[in-house]
MOPAC internal coordinates of N, CA, C and O (Angstrom, degrees):
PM7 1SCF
backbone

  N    0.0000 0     0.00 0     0.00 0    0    0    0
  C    1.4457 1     0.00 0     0.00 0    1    0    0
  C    1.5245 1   108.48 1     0.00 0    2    1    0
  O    1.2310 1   119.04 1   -23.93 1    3    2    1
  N    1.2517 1   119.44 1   156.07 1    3    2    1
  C    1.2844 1   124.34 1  -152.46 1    5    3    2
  C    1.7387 1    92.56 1  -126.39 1    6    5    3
  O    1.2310 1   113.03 1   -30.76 1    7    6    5
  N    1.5610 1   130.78 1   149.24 1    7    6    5
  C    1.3944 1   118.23 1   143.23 1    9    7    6
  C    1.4294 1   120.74 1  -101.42 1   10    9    7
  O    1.2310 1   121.80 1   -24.64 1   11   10    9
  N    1.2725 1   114.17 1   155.36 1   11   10    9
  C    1.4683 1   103.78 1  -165.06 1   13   11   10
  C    2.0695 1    81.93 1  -120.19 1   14   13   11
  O    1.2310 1   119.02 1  -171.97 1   15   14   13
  N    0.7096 1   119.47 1     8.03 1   15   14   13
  C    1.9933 1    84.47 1  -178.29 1   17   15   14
  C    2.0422 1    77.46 1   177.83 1   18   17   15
  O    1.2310 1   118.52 1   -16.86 1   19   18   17
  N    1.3471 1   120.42 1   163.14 1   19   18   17
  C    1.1170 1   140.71 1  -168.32 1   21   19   18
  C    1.4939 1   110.45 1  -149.08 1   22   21   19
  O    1.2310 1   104.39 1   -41.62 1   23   22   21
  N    1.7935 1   146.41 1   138.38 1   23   22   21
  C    1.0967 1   106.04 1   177.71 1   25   23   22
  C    1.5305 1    95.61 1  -172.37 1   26   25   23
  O    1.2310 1   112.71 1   -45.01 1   27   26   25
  N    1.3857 1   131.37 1   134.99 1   27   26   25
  C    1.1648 1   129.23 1  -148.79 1   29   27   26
  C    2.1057 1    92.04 1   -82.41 1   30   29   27
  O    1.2310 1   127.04 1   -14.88 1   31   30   29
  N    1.3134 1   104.06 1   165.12 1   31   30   29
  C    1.6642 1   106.39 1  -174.10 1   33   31   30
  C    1.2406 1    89.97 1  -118.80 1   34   33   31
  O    1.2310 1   109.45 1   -25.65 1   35   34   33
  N    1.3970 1   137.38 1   154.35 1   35   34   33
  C    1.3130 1   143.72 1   165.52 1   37   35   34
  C    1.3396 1   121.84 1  -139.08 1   38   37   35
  O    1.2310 1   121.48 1   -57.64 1   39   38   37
  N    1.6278 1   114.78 1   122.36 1   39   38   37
  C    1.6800 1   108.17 1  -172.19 1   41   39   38
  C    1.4117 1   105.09 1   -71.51 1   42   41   39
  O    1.2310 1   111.54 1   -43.60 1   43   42   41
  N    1.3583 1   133.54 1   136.40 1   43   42   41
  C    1.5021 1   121.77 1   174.76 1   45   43   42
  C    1.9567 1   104.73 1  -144.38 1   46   45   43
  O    1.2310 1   127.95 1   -30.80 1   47   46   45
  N    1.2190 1   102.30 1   149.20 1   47   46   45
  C    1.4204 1    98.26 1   165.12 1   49   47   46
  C    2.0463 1    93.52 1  -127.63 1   50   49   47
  O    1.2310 1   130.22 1  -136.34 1   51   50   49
  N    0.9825 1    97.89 1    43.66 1   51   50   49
  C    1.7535 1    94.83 1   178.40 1   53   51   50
  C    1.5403 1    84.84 1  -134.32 1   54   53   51
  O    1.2310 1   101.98 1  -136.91 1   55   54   53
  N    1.5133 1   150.52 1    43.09 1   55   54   53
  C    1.1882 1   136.52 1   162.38 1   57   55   54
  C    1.7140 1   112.62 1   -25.50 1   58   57   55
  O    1.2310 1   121.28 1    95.69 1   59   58   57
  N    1.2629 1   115.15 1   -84.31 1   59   58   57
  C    1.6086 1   116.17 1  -175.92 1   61   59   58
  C    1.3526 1   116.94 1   -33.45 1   62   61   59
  O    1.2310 1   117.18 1   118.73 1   63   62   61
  N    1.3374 1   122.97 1   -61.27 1   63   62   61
  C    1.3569 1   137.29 1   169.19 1   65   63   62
  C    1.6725 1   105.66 1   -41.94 1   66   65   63
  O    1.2310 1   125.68 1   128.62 1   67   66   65
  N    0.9968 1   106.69 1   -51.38 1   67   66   65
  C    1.7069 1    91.81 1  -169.85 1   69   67   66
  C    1.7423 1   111.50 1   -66.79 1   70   69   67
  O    1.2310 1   127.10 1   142.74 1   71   70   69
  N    1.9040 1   103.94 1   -37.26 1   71   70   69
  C    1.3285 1   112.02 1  -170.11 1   73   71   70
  C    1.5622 1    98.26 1   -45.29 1   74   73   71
  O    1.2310 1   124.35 1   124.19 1   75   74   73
  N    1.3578 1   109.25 1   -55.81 1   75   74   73
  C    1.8277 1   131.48 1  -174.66 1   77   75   74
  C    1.7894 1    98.69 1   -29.60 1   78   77   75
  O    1.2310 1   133.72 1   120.73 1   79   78   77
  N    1.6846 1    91.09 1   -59.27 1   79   78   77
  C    1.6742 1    75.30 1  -165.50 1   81   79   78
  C    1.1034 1   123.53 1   -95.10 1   82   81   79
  O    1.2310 1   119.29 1   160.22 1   83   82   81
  N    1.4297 1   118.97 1   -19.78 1   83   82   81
  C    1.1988 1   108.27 1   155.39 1   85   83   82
  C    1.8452 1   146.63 1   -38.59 1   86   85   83
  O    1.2310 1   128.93 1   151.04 1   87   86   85
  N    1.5822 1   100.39 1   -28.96 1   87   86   85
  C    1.2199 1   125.94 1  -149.83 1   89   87   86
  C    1.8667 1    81.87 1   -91.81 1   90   89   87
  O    1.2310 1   122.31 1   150.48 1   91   90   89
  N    1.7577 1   113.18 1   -29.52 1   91   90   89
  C    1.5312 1    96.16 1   171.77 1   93   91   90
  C    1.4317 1   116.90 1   -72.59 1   94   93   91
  O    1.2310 1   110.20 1  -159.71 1   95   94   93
  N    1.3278 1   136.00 1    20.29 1   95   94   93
  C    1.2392 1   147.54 1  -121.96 1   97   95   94
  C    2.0414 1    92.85 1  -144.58 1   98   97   95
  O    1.2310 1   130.97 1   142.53 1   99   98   97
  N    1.4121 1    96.44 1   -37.47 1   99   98   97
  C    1.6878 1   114.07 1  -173.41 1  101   99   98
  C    1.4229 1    86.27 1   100.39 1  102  101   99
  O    1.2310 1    99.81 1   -48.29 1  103  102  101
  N    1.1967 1   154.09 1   131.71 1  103  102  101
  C    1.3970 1   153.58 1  -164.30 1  105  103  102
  C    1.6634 1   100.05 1   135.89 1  106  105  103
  O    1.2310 1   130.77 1   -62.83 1  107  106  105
  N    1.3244 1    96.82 1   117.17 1  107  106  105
  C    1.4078 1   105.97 1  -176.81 1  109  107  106
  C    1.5658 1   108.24 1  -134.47 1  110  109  107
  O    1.2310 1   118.45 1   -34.95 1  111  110  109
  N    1.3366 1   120.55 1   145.05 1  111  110  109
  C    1.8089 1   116.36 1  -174.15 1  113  111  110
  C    1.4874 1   104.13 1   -85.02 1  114  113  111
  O    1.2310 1   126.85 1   -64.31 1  115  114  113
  N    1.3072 1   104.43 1   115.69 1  115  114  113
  C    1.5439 1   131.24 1   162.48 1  117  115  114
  C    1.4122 1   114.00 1   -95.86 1  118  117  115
  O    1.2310 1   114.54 1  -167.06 1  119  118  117
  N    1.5620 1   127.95 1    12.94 1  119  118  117
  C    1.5045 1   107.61 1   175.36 1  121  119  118
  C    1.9581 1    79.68 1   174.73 1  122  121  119
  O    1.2310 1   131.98 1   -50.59 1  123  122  121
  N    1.6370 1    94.47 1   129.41 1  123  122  121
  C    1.9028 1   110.19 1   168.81 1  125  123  122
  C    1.1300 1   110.72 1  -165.01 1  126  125  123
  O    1.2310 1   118.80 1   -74.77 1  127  126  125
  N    1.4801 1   119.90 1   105.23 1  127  126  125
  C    1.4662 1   150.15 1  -161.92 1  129  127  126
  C    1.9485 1    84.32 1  -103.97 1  130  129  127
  O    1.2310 1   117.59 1   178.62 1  131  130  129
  N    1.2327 1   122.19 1    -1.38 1  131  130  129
  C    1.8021 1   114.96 1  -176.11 1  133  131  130
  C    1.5197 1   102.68 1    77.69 1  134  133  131
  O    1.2310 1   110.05 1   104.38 1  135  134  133
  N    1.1088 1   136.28 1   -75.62 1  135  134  133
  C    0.9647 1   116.29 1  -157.82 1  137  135  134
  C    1.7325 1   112.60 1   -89.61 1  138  137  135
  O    1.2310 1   120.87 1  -175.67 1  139  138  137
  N    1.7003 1   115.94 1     4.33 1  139  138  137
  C    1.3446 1   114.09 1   176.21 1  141  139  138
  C    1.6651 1    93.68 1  -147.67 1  142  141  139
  O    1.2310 1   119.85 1   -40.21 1  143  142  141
  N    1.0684 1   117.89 1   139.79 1  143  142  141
  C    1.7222 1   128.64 1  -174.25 1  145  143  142
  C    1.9252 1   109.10 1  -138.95 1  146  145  143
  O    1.2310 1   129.51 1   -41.20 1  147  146  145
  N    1.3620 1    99.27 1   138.80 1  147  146  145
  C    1.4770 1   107.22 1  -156.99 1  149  147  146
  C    1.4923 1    86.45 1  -113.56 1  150  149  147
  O    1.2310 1   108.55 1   -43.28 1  151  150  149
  N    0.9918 1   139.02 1   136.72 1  151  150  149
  C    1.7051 1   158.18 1   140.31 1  153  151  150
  C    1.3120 1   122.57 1   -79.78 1  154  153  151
  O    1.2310 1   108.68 1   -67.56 1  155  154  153
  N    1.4847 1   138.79 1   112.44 1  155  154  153
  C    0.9825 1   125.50 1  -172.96 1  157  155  154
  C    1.8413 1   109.09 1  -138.61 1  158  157  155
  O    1.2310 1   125.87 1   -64.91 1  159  158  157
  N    1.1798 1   106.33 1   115.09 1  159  158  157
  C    1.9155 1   116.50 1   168.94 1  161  159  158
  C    1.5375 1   114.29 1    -4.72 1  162  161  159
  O    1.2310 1   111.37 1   -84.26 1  163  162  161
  N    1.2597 1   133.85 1    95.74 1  163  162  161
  C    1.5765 1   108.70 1   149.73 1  165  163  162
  C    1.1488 1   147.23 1   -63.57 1  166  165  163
  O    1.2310 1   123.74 1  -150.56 1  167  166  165
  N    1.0439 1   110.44 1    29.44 1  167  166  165
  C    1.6645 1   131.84 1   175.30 1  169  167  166
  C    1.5786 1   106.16 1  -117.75 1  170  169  167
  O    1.2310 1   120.65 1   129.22 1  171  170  169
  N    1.6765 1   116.35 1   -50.78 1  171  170  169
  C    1.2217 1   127.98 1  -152.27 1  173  171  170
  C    1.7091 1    94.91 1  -128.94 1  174  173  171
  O    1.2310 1   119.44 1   -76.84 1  175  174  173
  N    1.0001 1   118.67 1   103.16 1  175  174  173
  C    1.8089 1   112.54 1  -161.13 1  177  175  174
  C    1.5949 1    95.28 1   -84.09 1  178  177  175
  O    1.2310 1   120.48 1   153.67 1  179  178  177
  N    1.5685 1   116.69 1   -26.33 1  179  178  177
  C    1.6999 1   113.49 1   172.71 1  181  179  178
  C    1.4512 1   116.98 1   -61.80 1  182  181  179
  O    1.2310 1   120.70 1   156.54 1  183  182  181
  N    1.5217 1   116.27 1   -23.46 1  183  182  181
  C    1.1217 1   117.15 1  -137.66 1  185  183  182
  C    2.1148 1    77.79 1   -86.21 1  186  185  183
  O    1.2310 1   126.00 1   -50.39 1  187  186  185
  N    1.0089 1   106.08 1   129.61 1  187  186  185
  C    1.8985 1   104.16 1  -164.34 1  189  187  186
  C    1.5148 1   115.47 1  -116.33 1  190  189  187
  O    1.2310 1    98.87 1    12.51 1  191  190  189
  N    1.1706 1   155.57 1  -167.49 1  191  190  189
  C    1.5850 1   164.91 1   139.31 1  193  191  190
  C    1.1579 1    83.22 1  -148.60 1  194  193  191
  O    1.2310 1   125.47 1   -37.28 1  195  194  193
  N    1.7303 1   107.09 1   142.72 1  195  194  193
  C    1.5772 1   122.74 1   153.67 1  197  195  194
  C    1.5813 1   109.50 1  -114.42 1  198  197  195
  O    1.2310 1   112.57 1   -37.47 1  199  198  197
  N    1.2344 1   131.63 1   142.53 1  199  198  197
  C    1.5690 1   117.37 1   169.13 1  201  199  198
  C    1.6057 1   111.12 1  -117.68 1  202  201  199
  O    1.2310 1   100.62 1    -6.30 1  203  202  201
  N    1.0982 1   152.78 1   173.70 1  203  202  201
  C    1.2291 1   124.81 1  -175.33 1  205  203  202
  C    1.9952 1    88.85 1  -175.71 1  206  205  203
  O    1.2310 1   133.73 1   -44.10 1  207  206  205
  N    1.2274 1    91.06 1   135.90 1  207  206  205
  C    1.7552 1    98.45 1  -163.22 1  209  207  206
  C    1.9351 1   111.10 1   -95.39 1  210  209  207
  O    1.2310 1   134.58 1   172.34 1  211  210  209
  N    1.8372 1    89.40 1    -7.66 1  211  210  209
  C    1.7285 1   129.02 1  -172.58 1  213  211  210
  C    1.3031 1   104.61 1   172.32 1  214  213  211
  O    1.2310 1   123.91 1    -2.53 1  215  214  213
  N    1.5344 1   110.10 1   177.47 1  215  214  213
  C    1.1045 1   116.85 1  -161.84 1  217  215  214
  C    2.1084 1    76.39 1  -152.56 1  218  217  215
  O    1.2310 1   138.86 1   -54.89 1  219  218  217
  N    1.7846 1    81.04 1   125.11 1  219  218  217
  C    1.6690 1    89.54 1  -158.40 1  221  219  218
  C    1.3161 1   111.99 1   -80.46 1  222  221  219
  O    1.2310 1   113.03 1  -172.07 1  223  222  221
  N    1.7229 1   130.78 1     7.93 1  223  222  221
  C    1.1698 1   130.01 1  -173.04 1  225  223  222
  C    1.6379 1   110.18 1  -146.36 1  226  225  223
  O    1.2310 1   120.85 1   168.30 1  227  226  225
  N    1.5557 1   115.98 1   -11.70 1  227  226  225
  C    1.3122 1   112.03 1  -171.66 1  229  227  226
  C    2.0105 1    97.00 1  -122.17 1  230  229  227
  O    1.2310 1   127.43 1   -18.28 1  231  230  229
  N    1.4304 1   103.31 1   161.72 1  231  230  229
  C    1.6895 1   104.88 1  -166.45 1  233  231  230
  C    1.6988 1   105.96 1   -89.22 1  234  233  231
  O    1.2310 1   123.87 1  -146.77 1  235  234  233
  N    1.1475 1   110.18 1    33.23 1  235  234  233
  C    1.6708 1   110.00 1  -176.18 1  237  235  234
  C    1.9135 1    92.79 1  -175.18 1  238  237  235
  O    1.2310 1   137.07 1   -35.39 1  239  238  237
  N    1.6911 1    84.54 1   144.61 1  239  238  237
  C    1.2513 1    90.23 1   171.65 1  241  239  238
  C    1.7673 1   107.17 1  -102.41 1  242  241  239
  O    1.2310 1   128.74 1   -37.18 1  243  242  241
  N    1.5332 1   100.77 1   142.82 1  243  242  241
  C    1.5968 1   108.86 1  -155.29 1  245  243  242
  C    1.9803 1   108.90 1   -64.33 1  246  245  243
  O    1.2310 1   116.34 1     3.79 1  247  246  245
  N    0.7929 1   124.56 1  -176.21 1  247  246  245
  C    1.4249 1   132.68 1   162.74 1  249  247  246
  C    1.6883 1   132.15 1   -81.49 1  250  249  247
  O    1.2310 1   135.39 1   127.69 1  251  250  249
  N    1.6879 1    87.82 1   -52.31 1  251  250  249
  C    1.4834 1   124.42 1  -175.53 1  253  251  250
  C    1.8316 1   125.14 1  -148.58 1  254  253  251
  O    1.2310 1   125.22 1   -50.31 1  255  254  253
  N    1.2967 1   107.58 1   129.69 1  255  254  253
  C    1.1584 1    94.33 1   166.89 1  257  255  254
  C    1.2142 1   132.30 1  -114.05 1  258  257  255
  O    1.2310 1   107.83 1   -32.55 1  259  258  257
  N    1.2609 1   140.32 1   147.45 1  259  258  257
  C    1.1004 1   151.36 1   150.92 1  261  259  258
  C    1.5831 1   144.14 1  -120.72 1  262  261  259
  O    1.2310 1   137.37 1   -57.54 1  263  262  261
  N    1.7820 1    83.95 1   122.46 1  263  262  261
  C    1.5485 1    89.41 1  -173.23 1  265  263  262
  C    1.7234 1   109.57 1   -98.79 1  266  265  263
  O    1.2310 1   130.69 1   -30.28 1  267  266  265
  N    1.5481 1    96.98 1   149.72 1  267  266  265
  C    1.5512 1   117.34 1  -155.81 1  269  267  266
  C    1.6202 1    79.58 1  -124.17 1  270  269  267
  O    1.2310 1   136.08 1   -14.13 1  271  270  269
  N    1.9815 1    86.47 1   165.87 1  271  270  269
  C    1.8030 1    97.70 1   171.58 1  273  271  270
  C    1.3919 1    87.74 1   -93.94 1  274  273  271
  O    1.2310 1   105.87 1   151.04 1  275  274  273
  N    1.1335 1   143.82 1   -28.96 1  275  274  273
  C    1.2331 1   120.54 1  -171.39 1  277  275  274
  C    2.2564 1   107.69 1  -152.63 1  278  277  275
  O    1.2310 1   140.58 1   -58.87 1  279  278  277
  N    1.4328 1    77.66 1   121.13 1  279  278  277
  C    1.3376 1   110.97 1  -157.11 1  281  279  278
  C    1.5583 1   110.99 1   -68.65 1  282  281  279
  O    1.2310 1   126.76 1   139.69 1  283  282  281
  N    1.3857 1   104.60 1   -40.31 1  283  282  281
  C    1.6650 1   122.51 1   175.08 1  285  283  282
  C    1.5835 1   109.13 1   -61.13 1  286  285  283
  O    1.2310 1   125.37 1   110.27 1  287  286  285
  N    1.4613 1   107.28 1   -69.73 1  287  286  285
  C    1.4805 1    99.98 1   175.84 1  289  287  286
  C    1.5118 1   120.14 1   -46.76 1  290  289  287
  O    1.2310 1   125.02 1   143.18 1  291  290  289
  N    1.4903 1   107.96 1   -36.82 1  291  290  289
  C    1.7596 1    98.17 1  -166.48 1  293  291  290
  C    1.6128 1    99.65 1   -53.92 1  294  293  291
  O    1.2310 1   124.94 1   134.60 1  295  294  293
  N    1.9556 1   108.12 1   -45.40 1  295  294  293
  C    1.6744 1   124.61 1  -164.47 1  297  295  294
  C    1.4887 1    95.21 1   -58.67 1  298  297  295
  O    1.2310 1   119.31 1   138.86 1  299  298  297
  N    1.2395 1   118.92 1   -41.14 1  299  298  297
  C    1.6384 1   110.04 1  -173.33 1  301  299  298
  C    1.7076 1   131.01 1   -57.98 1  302  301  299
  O    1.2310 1   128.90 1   137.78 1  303  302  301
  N    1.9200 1   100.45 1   -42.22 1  303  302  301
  C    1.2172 1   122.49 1   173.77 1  305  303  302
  C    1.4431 1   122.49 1   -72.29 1  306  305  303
  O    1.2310 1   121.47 1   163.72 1  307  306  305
  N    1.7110 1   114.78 1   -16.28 1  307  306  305
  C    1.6546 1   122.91 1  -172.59 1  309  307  306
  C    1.6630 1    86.28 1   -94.45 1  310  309  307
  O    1.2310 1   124.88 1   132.68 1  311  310  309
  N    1.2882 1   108.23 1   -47.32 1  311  310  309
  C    1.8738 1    98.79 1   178.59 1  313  311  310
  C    1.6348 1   110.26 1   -49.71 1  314  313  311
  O    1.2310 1   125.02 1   117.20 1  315  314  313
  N    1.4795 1   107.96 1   -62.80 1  315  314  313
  C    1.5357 1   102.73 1   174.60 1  317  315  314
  C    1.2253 1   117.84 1   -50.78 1  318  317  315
  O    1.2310 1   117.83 1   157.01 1  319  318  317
  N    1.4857 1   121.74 1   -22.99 1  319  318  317
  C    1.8636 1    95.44 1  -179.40 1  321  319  318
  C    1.5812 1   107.97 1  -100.14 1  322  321  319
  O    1.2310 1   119.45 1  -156.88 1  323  322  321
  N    1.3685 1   118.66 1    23.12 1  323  322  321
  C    1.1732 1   121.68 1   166.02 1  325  323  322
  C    2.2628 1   117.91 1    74.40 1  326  325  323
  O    1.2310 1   141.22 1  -156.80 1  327  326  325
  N    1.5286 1    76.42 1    23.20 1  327  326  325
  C    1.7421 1    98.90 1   164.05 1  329  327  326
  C    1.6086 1   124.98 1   -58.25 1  330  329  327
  O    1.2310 1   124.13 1   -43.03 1  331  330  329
  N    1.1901 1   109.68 1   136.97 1  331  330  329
  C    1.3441 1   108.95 1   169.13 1  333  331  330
  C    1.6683 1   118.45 1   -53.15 1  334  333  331
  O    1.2310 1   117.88 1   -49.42 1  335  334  333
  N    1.5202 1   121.65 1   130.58 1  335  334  333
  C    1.2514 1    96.72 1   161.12 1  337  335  334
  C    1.4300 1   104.57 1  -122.94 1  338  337  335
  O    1.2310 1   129.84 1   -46.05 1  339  338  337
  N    1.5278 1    98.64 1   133.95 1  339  338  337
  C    1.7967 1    95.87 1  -175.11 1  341  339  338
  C    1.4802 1   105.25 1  -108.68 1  342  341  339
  O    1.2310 1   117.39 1  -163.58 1  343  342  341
  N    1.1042 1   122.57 1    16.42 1  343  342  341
  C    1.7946 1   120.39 1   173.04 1  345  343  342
  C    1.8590 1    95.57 1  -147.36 1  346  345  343
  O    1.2310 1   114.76 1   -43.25 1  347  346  345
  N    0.9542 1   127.54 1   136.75 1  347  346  345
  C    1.7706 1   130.28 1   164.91 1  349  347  346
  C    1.3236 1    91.68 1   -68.18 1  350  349  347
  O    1.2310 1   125.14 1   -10.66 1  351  350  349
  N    1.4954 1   107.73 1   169.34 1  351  350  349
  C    1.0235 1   131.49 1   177.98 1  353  351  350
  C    1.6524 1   112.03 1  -104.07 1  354  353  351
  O    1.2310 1   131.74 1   -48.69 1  355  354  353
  N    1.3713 1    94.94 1   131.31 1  355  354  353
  C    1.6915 1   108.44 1  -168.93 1  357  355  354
  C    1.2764 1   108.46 1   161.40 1  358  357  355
  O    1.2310 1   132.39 1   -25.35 1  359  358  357
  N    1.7179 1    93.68 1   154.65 1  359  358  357
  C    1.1212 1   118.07 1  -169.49 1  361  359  358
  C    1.3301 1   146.64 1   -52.92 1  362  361  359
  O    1.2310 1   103.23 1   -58.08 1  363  362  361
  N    0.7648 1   148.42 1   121.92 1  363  362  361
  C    1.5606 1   140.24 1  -165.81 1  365  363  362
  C    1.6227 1   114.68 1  -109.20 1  366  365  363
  O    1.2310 1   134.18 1   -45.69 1  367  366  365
  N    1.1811 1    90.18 1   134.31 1  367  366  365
  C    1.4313 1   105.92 1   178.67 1  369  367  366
  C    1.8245 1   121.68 1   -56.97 1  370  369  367
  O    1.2310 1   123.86 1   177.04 1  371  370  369
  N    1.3050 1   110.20 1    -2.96 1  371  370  369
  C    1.2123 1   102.89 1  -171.68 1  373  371  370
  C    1.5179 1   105.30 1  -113.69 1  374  373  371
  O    1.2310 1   122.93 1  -164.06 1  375  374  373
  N    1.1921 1   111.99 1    15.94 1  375  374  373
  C    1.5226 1   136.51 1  -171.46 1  377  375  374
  C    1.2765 1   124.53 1    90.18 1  378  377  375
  O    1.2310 1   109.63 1  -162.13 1  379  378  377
  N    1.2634 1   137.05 1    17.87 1  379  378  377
  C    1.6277 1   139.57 1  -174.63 1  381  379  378
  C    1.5960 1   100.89 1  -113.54 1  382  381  379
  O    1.2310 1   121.59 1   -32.85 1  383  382  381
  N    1.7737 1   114.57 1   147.15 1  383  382  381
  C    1.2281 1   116.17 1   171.69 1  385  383  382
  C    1.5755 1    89.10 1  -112.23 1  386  385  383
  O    1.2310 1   120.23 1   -43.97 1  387  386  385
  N    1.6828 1   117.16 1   136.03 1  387  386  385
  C    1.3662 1   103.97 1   158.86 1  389  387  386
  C    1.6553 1   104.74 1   178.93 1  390  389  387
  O    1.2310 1   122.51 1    -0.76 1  391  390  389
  N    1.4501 1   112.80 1   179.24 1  391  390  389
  C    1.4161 1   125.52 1  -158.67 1  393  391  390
  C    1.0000 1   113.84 1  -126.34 1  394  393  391
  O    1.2310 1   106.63 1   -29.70 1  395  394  393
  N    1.8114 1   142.48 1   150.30 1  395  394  393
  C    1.0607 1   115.28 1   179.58 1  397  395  394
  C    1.9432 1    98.32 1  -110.12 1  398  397  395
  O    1.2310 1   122.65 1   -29.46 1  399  398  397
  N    1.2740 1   112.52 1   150.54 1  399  398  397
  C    1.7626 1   107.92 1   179.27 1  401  399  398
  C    1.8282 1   101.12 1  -126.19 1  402  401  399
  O    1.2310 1   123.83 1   -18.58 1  403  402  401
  N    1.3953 1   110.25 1   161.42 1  403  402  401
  C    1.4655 1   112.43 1  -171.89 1  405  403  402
  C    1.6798 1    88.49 1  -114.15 1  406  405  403
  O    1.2310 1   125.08 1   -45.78 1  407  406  405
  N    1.3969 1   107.85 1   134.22 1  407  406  405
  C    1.5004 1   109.74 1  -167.22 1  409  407  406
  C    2.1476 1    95.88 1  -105.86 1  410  409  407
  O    1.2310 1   120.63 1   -11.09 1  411  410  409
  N    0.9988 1   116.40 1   168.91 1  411  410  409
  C    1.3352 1   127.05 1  -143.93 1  413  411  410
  C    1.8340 1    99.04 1   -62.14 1  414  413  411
  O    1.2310 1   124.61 1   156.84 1  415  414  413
  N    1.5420 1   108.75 1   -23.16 1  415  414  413
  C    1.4376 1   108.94 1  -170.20 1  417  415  414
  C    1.6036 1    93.18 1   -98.99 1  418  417  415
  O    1.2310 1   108.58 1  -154.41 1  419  418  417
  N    0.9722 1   138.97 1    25.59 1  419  418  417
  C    1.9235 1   134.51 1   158.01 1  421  419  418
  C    1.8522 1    86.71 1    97.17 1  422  421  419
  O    1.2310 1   103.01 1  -167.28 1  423  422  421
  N    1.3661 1   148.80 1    12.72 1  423  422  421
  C    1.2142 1   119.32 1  -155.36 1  425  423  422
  C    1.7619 1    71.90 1  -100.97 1  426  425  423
  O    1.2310 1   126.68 1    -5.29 1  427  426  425
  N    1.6241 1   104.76 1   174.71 1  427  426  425
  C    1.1494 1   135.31 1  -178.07 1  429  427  426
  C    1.7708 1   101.88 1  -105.52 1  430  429  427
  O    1.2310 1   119.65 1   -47.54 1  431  430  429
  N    1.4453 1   118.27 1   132.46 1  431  430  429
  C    1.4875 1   129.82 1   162.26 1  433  431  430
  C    1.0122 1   132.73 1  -113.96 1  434  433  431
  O    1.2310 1   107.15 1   -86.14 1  435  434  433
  N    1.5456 1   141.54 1    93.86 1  435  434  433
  C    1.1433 1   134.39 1   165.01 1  437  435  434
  C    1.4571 1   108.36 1   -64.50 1  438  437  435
  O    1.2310 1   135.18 1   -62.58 1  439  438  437
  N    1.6219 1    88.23 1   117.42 1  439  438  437
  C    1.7231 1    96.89 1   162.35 1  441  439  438
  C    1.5314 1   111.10 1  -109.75 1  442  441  439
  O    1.2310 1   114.72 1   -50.51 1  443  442  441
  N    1.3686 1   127.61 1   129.49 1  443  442  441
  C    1.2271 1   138.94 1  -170.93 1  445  443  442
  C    1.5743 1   101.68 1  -126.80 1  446  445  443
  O    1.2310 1   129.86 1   -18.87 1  447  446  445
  N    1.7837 1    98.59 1   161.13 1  447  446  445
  C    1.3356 1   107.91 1   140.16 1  449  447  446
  C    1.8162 1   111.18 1  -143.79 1  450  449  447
  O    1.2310 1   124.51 1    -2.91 1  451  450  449
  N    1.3629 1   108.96 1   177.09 1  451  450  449
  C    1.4779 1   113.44 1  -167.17 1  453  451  450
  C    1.5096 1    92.31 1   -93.99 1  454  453  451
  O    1.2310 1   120.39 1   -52.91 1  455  454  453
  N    1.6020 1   116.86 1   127.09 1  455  454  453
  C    1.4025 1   114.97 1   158.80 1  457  455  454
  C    1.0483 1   138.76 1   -69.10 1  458  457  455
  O    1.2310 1   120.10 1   180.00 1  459  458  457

């Protein structure tokens, strides 16, 4: 399995404000569903920030995300090693399949992939 992009998650209820400063940062919004907004490098389009005010389908907002080429195997191998899973795995309406897992220090992981 491959990762394709890595990207810190941030709880915020200051969306605008952060876009602002970030954007002095080179960070420009490539993706705002309102209640979650994606920032992404104009130099480096991987290079990402997510901020998210909730998370409109899972009971915690994540830590980190990571997107995988393939989303099933990662969900299969965190079940086999006896990982937390704090979101099932499934689909999302906004086009992402993914799960959330609690990694050994309490943080939360969204692991996704793009459908």
């Amino acid at each position: 399995m491959s990762i394709r992009r890595v990207m810190p998650d941030i709880r915020s209820d200051a969306m605008e404000e952060s876009r602002d400063f970030y954007g002095l940062l080179g960070f420009e919004e490539v993706m705002n569903l309102g209640w979650v907004m994606t920032l992404a490098s104009r130099s480096n389009p991987t290079a990402q920030v997510t901020f998210m005010s909730q998370d409109k389908s899972a009971p915690v907002v994540p830590n980190m995300s990571v997107e995988v080429d393939d989303v099933d195997a990662v969900h299969a191998a965190m079940r086999e090693s006896g990982a937390e899973i704090v979101h099932p795995l499934q689909d999302e309406e906004w086009g992402v399949r993914r799960f959330f897992v609690r990694d050994p220090n309490g943080k939360v992981v969204n692991v996704l992939s793009h459908q």
